[in-house]
C-alpha positions as MATLAB code, in Angstrom:
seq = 'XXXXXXXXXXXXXXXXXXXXXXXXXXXXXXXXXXXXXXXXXXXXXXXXXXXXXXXXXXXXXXXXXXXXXXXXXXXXXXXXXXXXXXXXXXXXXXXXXXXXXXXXXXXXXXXXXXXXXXXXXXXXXXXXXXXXXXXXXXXXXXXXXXXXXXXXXXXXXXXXXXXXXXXXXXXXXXXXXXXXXXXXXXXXXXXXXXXXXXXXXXXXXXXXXXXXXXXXXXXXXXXXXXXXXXXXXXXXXXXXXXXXXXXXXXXXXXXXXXXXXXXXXXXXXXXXXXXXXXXXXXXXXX';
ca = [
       0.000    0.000    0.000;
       1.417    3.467   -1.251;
       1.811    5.787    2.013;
       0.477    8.788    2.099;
       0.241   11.871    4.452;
      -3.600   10.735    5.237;
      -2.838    7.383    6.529;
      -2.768    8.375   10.227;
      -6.077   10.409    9.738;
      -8.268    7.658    7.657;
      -7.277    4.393   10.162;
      -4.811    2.962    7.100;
      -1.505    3.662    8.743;
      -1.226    0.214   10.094;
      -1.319   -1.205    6.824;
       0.733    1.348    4.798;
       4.291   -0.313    4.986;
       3.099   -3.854    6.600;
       4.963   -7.075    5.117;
       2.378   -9.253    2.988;
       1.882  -12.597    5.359;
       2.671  -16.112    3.356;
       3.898  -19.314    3.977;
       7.013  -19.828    2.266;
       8.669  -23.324    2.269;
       9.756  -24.797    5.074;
       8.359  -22.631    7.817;
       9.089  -22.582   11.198;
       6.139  -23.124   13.819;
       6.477  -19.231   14.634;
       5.811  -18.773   11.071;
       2.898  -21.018   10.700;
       1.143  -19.511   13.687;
       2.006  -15.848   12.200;
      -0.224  -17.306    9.585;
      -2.676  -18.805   11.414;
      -3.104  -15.346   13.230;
      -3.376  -13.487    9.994;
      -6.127  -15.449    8.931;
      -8.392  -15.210   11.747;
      -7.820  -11.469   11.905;
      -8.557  -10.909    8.254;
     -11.171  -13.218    7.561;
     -13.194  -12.521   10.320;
     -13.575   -9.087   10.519;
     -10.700   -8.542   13.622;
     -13.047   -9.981   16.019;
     -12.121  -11.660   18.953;
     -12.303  -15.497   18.702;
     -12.189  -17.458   21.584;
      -9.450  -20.873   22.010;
     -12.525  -23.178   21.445;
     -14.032  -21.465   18.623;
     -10.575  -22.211   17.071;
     -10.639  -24.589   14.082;
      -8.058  -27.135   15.439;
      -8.311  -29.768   12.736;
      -7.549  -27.236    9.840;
      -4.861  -25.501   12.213;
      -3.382  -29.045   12.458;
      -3.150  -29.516    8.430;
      -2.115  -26.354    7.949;
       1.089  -27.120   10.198;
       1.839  -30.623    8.720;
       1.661  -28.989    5.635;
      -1.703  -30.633    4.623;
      -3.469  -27.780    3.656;
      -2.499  -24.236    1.856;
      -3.371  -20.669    2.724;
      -5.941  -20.236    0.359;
      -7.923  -23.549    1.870;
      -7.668  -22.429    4.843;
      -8.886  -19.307    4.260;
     -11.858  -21.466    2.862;
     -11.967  -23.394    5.906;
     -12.667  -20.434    7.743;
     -15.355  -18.637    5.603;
     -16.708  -22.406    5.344;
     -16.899  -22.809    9.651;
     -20.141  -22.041   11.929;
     -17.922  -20.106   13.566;
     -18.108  -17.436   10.389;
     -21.438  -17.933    9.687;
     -22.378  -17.100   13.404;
     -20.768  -13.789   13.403;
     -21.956  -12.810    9.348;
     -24.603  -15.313    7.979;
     -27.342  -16.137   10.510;
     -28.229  -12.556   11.324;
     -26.891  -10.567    8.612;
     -28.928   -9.353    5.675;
     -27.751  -11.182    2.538;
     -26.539   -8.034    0.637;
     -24.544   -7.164    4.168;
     -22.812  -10.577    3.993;
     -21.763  -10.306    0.005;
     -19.929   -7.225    0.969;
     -18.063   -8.837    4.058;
     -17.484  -11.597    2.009;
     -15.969   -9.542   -0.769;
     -14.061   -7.354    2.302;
     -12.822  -10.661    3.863;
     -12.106  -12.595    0.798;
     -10.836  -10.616   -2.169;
      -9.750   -7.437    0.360;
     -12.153   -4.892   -1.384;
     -15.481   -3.484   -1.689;
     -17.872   -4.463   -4.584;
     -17.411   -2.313   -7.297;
     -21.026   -2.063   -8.804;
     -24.804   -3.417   -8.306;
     -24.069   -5.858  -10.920;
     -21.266   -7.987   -8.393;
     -23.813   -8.168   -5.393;
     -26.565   -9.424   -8.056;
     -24.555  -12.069   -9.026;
     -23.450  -13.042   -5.841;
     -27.144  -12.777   -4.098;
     -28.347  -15.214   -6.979;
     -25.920  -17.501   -6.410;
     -26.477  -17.894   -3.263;
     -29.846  -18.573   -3.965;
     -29.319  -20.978   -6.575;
     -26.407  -23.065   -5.071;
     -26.299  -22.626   -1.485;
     -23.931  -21.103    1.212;
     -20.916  -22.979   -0.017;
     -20.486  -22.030   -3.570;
     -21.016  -18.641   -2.689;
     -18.270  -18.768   -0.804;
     -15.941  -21.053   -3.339;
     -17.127  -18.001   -6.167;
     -14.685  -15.740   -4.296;
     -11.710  -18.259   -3.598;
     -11.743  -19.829   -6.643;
     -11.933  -16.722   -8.906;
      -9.004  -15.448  -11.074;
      -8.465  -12.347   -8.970;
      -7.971  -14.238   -5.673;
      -5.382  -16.405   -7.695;
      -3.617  -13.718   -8.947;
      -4.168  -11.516   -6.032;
      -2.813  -13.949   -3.170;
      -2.412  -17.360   -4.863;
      -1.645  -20.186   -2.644;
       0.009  -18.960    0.040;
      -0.858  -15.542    0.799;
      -2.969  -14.160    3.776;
      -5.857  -11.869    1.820;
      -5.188   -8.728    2.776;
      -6.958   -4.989    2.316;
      -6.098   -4.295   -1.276;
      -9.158   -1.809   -1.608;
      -7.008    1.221   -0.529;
      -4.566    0.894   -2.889;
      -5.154    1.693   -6.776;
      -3.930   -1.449   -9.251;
      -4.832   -2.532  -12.141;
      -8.141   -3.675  -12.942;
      -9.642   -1.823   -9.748;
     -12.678    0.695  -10.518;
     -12.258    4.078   -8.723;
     -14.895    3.928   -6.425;
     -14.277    1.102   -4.897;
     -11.390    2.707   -2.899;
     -14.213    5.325   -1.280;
     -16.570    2.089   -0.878;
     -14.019    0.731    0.833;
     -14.195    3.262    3.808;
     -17.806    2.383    4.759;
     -16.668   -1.534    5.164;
     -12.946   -0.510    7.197;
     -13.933    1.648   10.275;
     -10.539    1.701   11.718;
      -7.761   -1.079   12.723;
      -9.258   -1.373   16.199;
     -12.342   -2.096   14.950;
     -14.349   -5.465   14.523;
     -17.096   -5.716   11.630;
     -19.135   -7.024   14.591;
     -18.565   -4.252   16.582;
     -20.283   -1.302   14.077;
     -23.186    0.591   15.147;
     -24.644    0.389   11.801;
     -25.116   -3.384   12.796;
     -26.086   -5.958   10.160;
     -27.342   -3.525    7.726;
     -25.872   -3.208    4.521;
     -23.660    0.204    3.840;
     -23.439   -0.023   -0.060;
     -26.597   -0.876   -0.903;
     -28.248    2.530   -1.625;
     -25.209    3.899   -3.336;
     -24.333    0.559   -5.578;
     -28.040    1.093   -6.663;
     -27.798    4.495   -7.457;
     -24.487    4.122   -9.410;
     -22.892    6.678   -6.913;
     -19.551    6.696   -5.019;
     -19.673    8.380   -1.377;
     -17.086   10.641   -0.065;
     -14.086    9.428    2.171;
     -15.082    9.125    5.868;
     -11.992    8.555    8.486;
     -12.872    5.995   11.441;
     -13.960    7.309   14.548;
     -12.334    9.344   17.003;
      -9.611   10.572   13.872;
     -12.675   12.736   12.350;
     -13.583   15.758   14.309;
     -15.524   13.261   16.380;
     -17.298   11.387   13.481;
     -18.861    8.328   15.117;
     -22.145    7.251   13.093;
     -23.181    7.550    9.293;
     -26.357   10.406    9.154;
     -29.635    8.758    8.031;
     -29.560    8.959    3.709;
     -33.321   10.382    4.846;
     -31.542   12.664    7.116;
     -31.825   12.694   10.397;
     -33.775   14.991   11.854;
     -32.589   17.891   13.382;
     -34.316   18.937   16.810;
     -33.932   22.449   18.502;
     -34.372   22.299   21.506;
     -36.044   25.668   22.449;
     -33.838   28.877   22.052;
     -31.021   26.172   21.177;
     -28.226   28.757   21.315;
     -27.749   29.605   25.467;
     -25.952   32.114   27.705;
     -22.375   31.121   25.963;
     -23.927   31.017   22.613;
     -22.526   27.304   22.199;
     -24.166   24.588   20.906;
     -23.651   20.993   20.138;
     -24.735   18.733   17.725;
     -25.412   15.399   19.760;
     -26.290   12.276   17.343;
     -27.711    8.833   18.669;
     -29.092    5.744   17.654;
     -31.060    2.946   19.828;
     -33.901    5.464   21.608;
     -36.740    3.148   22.530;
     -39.389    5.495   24.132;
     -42.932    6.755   23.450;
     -43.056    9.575   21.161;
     -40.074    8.005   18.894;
     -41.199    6.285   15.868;
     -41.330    2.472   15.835;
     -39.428    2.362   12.380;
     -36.467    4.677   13.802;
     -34.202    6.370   11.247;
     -30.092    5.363   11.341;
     -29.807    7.983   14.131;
     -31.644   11.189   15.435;
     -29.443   14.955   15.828;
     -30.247   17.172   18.136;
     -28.677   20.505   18.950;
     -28.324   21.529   22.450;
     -27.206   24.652   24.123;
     -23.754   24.479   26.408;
     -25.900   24.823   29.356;
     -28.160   22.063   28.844;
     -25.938   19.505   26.982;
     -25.181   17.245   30.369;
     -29.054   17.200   31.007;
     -29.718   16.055   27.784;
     -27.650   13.557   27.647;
     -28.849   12.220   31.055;
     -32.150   12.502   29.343;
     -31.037   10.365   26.140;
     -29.452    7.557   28.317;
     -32.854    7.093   30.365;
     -34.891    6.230   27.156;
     -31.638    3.745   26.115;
     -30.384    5.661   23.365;
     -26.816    5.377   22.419;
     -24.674    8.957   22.103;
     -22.174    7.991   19.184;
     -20.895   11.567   18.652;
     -21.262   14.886   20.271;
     -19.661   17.735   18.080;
     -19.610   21.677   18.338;
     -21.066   23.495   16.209;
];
């Protein structure tokens, strides 16, 4: 990945200058588990996995040299173990684009690649979904045999469409986060724009944006003044949350609901949102 001065403000510093993991020849058991590592970081998402939600048997023929990188890999988008944290409760266009973020290391470049996918999973089942993406010609030439997949989406190379390097941002949401771990959930974030033929702008990760924590509602989230919003210090903030579960709040909530609060009254209010369970994911000056 090319560095750039942006790195440290996107979330992609981690991987500007990192090594490409493989399995050469003759390893060494530190090298095998380096692998082993890699795979379970990429492939699911950087979530947390657990000793007994390890695969042991593949582990095993991976280290007697029974079994490549690339079927691991399948191994691992193939285990209950990656269907519990993306299938089961995942909408299907949601898991096409973690599949294409886990497996091939980008985002979907058009409508037309989650259509295919969606009806082939459909068609042929769970599995050959998942063999479409390991056995295609870009995985081959992109990590072959013995090559841990790894984020290729922020790079530019040949063959790669433009937009998928923007798309990319709304699947990565920093390197200490999981894809399990999103407040967007298990709700696709491509969907509107791959149908609309549009590319959206370049959003850094939380906490490295000016606070940026949650994606505003494509409906917009509705803005609420509360009162004369602007108070004795003529501040105000611009709280967004998600999750508010009260009477009064539609039963079909938007992504996330904006209110701007005067200085004076922003600790009430956010006493206030906490009662009725809502979730604060960024809290911004205006």
């Amino acid at each position: 990945m090319a560095i750039t001065t942006a790195a440290s403000r996107l979330g992609t510093e981690a991987f500007s200058d990192a090594r490409r993991v493989e399995l050469r020849p003759n390893p060494s058991r530190e090298e095998v588990e380096a692998v082993i590592r890699a795979v379970y970081r990429h492939v699911l998402g950087n979530d947390y996995i657990l000793a007994s939600n390890r695969l042991i048997s593949a582990e095993s023929l991976l280290r007697d040299g029974n079994l490549s990188v690339r079927e691991f890999v399948r191994s691992v988008a193939k285990s209950e173990l990656y269907k519990a944290k993306f299938f089961y409760n995942s909408f299907q266009t949601r898991l096409i684009e973690l599949n294409y973020k886990h497996l091939l290391g980008r985002a979907p470049y058009n409508e037309s690649e989650v259509t295919y996918h969606l009806d082939l999973y459909i068609n042929q089942g769970y599995d050959a979904e998942i063999d479409s993406y390991i056995d295609s010609q870009e995985y081959q030439n992109s990590f072959g045999e013995s090559v841990v997949p790894y984020y290729r989406g922020f790079d530019f190379q040949a063959g790669q469409s433009a937009a998928g390097f923007t798309r990319m941002f709304r699947l990565y949401r920093g390197y200490a986060n999981s894809d399990t771990a999103q407040v967007e959930g298990s709700k696709s974030r491509l969907a509107r724009e791959l149908a609309s033929n549009k590319s959206s702008s370049v959003v850094g990760p939380s906490g490295s944006n000016d606070n940026w924590g949650f994606r505003v509602s494509a409906d917009n989230a509705p803005k609420q003044n509360l009162g004369n919003a602007v108070g004795q210090s003529n501040r105000t903030y611009r709280v967004e949350v998600t999750g508010i579960r009260n009477p009064g709040y539609p039963s079909v909530r938007r992504s996330s609901t904006v209110f701007i609060v005067p200085y004076e009254r922003l600790l009430d209010k956010m006493q206030q949102i906490q009662r009725v369970g809502g979730k604060i994911v960024s809290v911004i000056s205006t």
